[in-house]
Steps between C-alpha positions, in 0.01 A plus 500: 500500500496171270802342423478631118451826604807536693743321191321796310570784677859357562577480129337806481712652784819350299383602175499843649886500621607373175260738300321267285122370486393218750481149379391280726527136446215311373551227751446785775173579347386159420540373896290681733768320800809297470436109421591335805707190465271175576180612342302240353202456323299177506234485249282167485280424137254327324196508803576151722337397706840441720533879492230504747527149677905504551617815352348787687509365849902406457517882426316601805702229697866709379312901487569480086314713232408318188300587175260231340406506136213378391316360272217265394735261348281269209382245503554426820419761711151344616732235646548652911688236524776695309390845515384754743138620510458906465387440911865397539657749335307818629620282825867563374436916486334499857818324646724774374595330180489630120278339264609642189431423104654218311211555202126319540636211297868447498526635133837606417482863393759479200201272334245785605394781329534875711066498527531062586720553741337799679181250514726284701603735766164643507331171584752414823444921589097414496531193688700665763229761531250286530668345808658791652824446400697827431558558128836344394791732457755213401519256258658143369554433130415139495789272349713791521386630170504864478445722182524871426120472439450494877673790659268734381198251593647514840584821521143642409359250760721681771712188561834596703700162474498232260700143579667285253804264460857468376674382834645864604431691811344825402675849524232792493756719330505315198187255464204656417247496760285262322797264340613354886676183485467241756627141580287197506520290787301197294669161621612454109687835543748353793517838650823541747277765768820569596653586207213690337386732786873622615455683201258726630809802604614792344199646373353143346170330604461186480102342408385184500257274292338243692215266356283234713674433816439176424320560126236251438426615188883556326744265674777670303451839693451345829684588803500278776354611847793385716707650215351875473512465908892468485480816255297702779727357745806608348332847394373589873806351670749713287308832569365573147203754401250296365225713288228505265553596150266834567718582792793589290316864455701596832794488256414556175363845331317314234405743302908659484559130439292468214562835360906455504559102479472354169333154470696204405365166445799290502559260763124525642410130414 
């Protein structure tokens, strides 16, 4: 028996003795199994080419999860000396990563229309078809911008998670499956590891936004190698859960989510 089907029948067994109908809690029907403290999510965007080269095999090295969202980002994205090829990122899904959707072109979806920004998730879905990539069920806003616009977008497209901003560990019994915030580790940022992921306890998750590790094509994101090492270090030497974005559906019913968790779009940027 699940975890939310024993808090039911126990409400419903106390609901009994005290003669009244059985309410369960929504956070017992949003979580499919108690959040464990030291779960992390590490999430990794904008397609480069240090994702593959330095990224991934760091991963392997410390037995982490990580999602990569991608996109062709213009005009560069010719340039494979800043971006990964397709090749390298169907590469990423046979290693046991996610490749995931961060829109075809970087557009931020509060300057999109409902039908533009479908276009956008349709062309990453079509390129991951072509190269035998599974079809993403995740998703990035890029620059953090969300808009109401989108949630039905996403939520006809069968997305499950969406990732922003706003500096906040995410609590799946109040954020709305596709509202997560996350943390940016970008060198600009000054992230204290430390600080930030001993957050990740009673009930909150903690997710990460990494850019190039280095990024040659936007210094101001970049994250030094020897730097995001000491992150992994401190992650795998500390005993935390390290996870995709996609893996949080071991937790999280997202469709009692979405039904009883209202979106709010404060504190996402």
């Amino acid at each position: 028996m699940t975890v939310p089907r024993i808090l039911s029948s126990f409400f419903s067994l106390l609901a009994a003795l005290w003669g009244g109908p059985a309410v369960v809690p929504a956070s017992a029907q949003v979580l499919r199994q108690p959040i464990p403290d030291k779960l992390v999510v590490l999430t990794f965007d904008d397609a480069a080419v240090s994702h593959a080269t330095v990224v991934a095999p760091l991963l392997k090295k410390y037995g982490f999860g990580g999602t990569f969202f991608v996109c062709e980002f213009r005009p560069d994205f010719a340039d494979k000396t800043k971006y990964m090829s397709w090749p390298q990122m169907a590469q990423l899904d046979q290693a046991g990563f996610e490749v995931a959707n961060h829109t075809l072109t970087h557009r931020h979806v509060n300057k999109l229309t409902p039908a533009q920004f479908e276009a956008e998730l349709d062309s990453i879905e079509q390129r991951c078809a072509t190269y035998r990539i599974p079809k993403p069920t995740t998703f990035a806003y890029p620059g953090y911008d969300t808009h109401p616009t989108a949630l039905p977008v996403l939520e006809a497209q069968s997305y499950q998670f969406a990732r922003a901003g706003g500096r906040r560990p995410y609590d799946p019994t109040t954020d709305h499956p596709l509202l997560i915030p996350s943390f940016s580790t970008a060198i600009a940022d000054k992230l204290d590891i430390k600080a930030v992921v001993q957050q990740a306890r009673n009930g909150r998750i903690v997710v990460l936004t990494v850019h190039g590790v280095p990024d040659y094509a936007h210094d101001w994101v970049t994250t030094p190698p020897a730097l995001f090492e000491e992150y992994l270090k401190y992650l795998h030497d500390n005993h935390y859960q390290v996870i995709a974005l996609r893996d949080l559906a071991r937790y999280v019913n997202v469709q009692e989510a979405r039904r009883t968790i209202q979106p709010k779009y404060e504190q996402l940027k």
